[in-house]
Every structure is written in structure tokens, then in C-alpha cells.
C-alpha positions in Angstrom: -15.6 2.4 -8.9 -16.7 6.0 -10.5 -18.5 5.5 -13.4 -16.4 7.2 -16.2 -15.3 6.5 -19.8 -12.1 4.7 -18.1 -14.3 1.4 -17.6 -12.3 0.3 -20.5 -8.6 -0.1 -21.4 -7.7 -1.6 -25.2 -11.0 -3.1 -25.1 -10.5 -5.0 -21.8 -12.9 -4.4 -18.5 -10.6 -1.7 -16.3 -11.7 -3.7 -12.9 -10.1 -7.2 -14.3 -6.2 -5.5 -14.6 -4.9 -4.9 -10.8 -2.7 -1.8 -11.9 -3.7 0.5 -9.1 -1.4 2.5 -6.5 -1.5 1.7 -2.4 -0.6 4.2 0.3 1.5 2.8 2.8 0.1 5.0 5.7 3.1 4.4 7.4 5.0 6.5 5.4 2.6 8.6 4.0 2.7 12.7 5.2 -0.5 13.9 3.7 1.5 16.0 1.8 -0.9 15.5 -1.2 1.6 15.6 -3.8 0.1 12.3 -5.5 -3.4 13.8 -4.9 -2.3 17.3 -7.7 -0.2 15.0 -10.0 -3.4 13.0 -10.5 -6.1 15.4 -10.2 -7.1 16.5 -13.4 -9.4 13.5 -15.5 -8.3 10.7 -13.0 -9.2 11.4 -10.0 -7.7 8.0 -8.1 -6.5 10.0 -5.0 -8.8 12.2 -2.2 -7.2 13.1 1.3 -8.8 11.9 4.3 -9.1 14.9 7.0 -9.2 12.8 10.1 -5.8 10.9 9.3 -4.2 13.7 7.1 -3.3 11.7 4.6 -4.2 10.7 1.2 -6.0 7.9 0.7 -6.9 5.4 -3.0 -10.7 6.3 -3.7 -10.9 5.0 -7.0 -8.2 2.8 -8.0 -9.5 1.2 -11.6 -9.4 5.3 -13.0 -5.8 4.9 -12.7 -4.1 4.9 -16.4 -3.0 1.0 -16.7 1.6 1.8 -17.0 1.1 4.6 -15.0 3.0 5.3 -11.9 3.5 9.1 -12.1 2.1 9.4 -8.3 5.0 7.3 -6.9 7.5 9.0 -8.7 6.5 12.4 -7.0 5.8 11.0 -3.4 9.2 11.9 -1.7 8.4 9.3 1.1 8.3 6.4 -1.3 4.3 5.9 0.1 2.8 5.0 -3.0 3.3 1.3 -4.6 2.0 -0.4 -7.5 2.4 -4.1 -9.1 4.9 -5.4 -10.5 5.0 -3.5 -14.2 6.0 -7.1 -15.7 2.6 -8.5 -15.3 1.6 -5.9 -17.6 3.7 -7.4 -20.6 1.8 -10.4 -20.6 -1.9 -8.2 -20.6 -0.2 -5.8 -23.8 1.2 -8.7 -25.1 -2.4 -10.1 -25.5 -3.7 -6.9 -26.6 -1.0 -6.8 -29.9 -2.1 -10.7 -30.1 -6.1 -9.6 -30.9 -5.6 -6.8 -32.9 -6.8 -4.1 -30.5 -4.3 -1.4 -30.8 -3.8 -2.1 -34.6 -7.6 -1.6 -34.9 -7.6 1.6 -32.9 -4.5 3.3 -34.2 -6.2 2.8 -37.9 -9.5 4.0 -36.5 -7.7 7.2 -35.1 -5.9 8.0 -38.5 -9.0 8.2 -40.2 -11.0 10.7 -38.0 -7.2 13.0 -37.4 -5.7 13.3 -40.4 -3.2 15.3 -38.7 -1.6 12.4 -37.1 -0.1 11.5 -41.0 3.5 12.4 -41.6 
């Protein structure tokens, strides 16, 4: 994995939640579509020029809920895990206190987020 500031997610090691695309080559075009709709800070996709196609180089920067590149791959390529085992991790998350804790922490240094 990249190193980045996406190591983390809630407080919880990015490389222990398996919420990552796959490229079923099969189907795949290399049209690149997933590789622009994730491009900017994520980086998960590159292409590979000897198969033409795109290919996962670092799948724990993808944003955990995300699946933004398989909506826009027309081919239905791109697959991701099922989004209920996801429930269970947030559900654990609300449990400790983690995104209580950070939405207070965020109020305090953007006062902008008050109503």
C-alpha cells in the first residue's frame, strides 16, 4: 500500500477492512473511466499498457462505502464486497465513540459547520 494519510478510517487500520474494487479483466475495455473518476487524492486505479486495461494498484486508498468506480464502468468490470459487511464495522465504530468524538472535534476547529 501507498503510504498516505488514508492508513486510517474512524480510527481503524485501513488494510484490516476488505472494501476494495476488483477488475474482472474479462469484461474490462481499458476504457479508463474508473481510473478519471478516482484520480484525484485516491489514486486506487493505474492502466496497464501491455493489457490495455486498468488494473487495482492500491486498493486500501479506496474510501471505505465507496463504489463510485463501478457505477461509471459501463461493462460492469469493477466489483466490491458485499456493502452489508460494512454495517457491522460502522456499527462498531458508533459503539466506541469514534465518530461522536470526531464530529465534536471538527465543530470546534470550523465553526462554520454550526447552524
Amino acid at each position: 500500500m501507498q503510504e498516505t494519510s488514508l492508513a486510517y478510517w474512524h480510527g481503524k487500520e485501513r488494510k484490516t477492512i476488505g472494501w476494495y474494487p476488483t477488475i474482472d479483466e474479462e469484461k474490462c475495455v481499458g476504457c479508463g473511466l474508473c481510473v478519471v473518476t478516482c484520480s484525484e487524492k485516491r489514486n486506487v486505479f493505474g492502466y496497464d499498457p501491455i493489457t490495455k486495461k486498468a488494473v487495482v494498484l492500491y486498493p486500501y486508498n479506496c474510501m471505505v462505502g465507496c463504489d463510485n468506480c463501478r457505477v461509471a464502468c459501463l461493462w460492469d468490470a469493477i466489483h466490491f464486497p458485499d456493502p452489508n459487511s460494512l454495517k457491522e464495522l460502522a456499527r462498531e465504530i458508533i459503539d466506541e465513540g469514534i465518530i461522536a468524538g470526531e464530529l465534536r472535534k471538527k465543530i470546534a476547529t470550523d465553526k462554520s459547520l454550526i447552524l
